[in-house]
C-alpha positions in Angstrom: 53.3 15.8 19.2 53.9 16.0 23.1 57.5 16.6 24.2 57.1 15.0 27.6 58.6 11.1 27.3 55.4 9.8 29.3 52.8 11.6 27.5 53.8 10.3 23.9 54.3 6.8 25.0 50.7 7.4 26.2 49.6 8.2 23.2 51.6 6.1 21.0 50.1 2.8 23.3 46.8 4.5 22.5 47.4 4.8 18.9 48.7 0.6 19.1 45.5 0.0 20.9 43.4 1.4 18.6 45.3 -0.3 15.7 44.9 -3.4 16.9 41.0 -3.2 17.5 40.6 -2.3 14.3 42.9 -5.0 13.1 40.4 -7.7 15.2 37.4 -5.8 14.0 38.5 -6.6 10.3 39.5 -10.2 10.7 36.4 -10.8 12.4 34.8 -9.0 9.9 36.4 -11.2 7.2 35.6 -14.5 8.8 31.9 -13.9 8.1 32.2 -12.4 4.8 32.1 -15.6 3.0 29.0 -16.1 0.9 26.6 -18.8 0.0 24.2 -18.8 -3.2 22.1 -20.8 -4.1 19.8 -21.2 -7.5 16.3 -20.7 -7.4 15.3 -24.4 -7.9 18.1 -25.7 -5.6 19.8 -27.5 -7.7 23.2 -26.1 -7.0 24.6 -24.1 -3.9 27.8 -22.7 -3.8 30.4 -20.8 -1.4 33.3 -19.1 -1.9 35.4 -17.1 0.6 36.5 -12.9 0.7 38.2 -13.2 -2.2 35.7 -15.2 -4.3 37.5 -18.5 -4.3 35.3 -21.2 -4.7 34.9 -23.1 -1.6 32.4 -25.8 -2.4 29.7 -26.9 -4.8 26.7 -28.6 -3.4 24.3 -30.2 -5.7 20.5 -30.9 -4.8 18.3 -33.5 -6.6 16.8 -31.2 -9.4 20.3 -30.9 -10.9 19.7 -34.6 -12.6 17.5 -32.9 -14.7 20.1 -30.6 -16.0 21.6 -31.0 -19.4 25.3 -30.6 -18.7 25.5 -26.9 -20.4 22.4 -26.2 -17.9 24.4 -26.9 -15.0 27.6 -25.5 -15.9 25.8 -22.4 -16.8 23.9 -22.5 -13.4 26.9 -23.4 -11.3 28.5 -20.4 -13.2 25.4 -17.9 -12.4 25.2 -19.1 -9.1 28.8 -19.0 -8.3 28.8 -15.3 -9.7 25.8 -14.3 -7.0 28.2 -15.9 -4.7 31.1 -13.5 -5.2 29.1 -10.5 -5.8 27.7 -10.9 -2.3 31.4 -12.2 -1.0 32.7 -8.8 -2.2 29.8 -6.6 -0.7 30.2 -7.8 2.9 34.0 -8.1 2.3 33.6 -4.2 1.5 31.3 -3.2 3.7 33.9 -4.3 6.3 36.6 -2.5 5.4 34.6 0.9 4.9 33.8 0.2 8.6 37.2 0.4 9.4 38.4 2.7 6.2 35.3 5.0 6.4 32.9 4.9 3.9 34.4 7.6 2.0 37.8 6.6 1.9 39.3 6.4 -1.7 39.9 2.7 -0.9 36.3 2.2 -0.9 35.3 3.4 -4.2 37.3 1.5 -5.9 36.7 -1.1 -4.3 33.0 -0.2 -5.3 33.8 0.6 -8.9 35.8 -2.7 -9.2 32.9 -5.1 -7.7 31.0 -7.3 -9.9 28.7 -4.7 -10.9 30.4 -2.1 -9.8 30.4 1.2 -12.9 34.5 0.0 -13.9 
């Protein structure tokens, strides 16, 4: 650590800086980690946020042929897909800021739907 008053405020206003960039970097990050699935047939679309909490449910016109276990077990499948790709990106952004190999990361990794927990 420097001594000289001048040259630690330099590089503690560096260190701020740098803090704060990262800080923008992961709440930009976050804002576009929000995920979208939809089924293969197109009857139901769903998105939830970084967390996995269900934003919306959108329904297209094949889901009238549905029985209603059908389309509660397609809403579920699809809002699974949903949050397993929610919790990717939402990972992937932090091990840009937290490094890839940062303990954070793997179990964050281990702990994803589909992860080896």
């Amino acid at each position: 650590m420097a001594t000289d008053p001048e040259a630690y405020m330099r590089q503690f206003e560096s260190r701020i800086a740098a803090m704060k960039a990262n800080a923008d970097r992961l709440q930009e990050g976050l804002r576009a980690a929000d995920a979208t699935a939809t089924s293969e047939e197109e009857e139901v679309t769903v998105t939830v946020n970084t967390s996995g909490a269900l934003q919306s449910i959108e329904f297209g016109p094949a889901h009238r042929h549905l029985s209603g276990q059908g389309l509660a077990r397609l809403i579920m499948d699809t809002y699974h897909a949903a949050v397993a790709e929610a919790s990717s990106r939402t990972t992937d952004v932090l091990s840009d800021i937290l490094g890839e190999d940062s303990e954070a990361i793997g179990v964050m990794r281990r702990y994803a739907p589909g992860g080896d927990a």
